[in-house]
N, C-alpha and C positions, 0 to 999 in steps of 0.2 A: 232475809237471809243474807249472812256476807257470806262472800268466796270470794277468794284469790283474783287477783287482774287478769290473769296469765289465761281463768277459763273464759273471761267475758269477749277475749278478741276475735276480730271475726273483721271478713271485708277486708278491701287491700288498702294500704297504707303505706306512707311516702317513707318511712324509716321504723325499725324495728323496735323505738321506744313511743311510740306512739301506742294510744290504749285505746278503741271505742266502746264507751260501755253504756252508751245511749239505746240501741237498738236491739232489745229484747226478743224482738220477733224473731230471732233466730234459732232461740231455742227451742228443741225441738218436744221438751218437757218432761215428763217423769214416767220413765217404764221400768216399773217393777222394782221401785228405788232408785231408779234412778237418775242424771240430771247428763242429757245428751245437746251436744250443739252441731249445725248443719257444717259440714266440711264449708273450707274456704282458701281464699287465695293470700298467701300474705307476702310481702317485700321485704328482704332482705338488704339492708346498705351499707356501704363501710366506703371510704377512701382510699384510694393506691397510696400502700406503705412506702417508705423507702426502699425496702429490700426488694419490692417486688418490681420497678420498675427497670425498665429495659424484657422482662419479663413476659411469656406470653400465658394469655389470659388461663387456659386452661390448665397449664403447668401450676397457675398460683393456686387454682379452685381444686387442682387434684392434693398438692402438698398443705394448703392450709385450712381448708376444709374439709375433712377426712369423712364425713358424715352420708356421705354417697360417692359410689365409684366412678370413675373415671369417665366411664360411657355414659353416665347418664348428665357429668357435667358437660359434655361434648355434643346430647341433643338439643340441654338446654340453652348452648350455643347457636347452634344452627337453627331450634326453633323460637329465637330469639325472646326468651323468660328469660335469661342471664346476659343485661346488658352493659356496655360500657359509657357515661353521660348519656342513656336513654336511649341506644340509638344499638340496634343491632351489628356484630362485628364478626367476625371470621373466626375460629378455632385457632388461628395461626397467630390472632392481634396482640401487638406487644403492647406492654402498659405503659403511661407514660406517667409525669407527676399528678396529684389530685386528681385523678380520673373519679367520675363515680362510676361503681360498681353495685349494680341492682341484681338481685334473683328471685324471681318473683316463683314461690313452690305453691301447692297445693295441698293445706293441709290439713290431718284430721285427726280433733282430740277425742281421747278418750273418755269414755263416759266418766261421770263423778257420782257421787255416792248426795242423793237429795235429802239425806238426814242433816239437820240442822248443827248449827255453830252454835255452843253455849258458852258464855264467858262464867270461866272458875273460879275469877278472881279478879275485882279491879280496884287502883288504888291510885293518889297520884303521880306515881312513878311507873307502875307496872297493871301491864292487863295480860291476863292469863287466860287462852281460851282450847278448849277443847274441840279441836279441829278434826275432821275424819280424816283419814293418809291418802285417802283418795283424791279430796282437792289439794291442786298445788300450791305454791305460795311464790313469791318470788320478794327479793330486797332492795 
């Protein structure tokens, strides 16, 4: 069966285009059609923009990652899963040039649908296949 990269990741990882798709044993396998994987830990990277420097770290993670509120990037602070070059910092830390910037979350995908991928159509320019909406895809 193919599926999507996006459901094979699993385990922590040094940047967020990183893919493991060696370790099968994760999945937790097929209930009732379906295809579930064990929660996991993944790392988040990015480098201090310009804009954000002089900046403090919480300010940057409340206005540019809008995706969780304020307080829970302020525990991830203090319990240091959101670091600066790897190394826990204060709520207060201003950013400086290339700092790296890690957050490492815990997280958990949604089951997918274990009916099969049939391809509708292939030629050699295009392949057509019939995908369930339920696995993701990514480009």
């Amino acid at each position: 069966m193919v599926i999507g990269a996006s459901y094979w990741r699993h385990g922590k990882h040094k940047s967020s285009s990183q893919i493991d798709t060696g370790d099968t044993k994760k999945i937790l396998g097929r209930v009732v059609g379906l295809r579930k994987v064990y929660p996991y830990h993944f790392t988040f990277t990015t480098f201090t923009k310009g804009r954000w420097v002089g900046q403090k770290i919480l300010d940057v993670f409340v206005k540019e990652f809008r995706s969780n509120p304020a307080e829970e990037y302020e525990k991830s602070i203090r319990d240091g899963s959101l670091t600066v070059n790897c190394k826990k910092v204060d709520v207060n830390y201003c950013l400086k040039h290339n700092e790296l910037l890690s957050n490492t979350v815990h997280r958990h995908e949604v089951p997918v649908t274990a009916e099969p991928i049939t391809i509708v159509h292939a030629d050699k320019d295009l392949v057509v296949v019939n995908k369930p909406a339920s696995i993701p895809v990514s480009s």
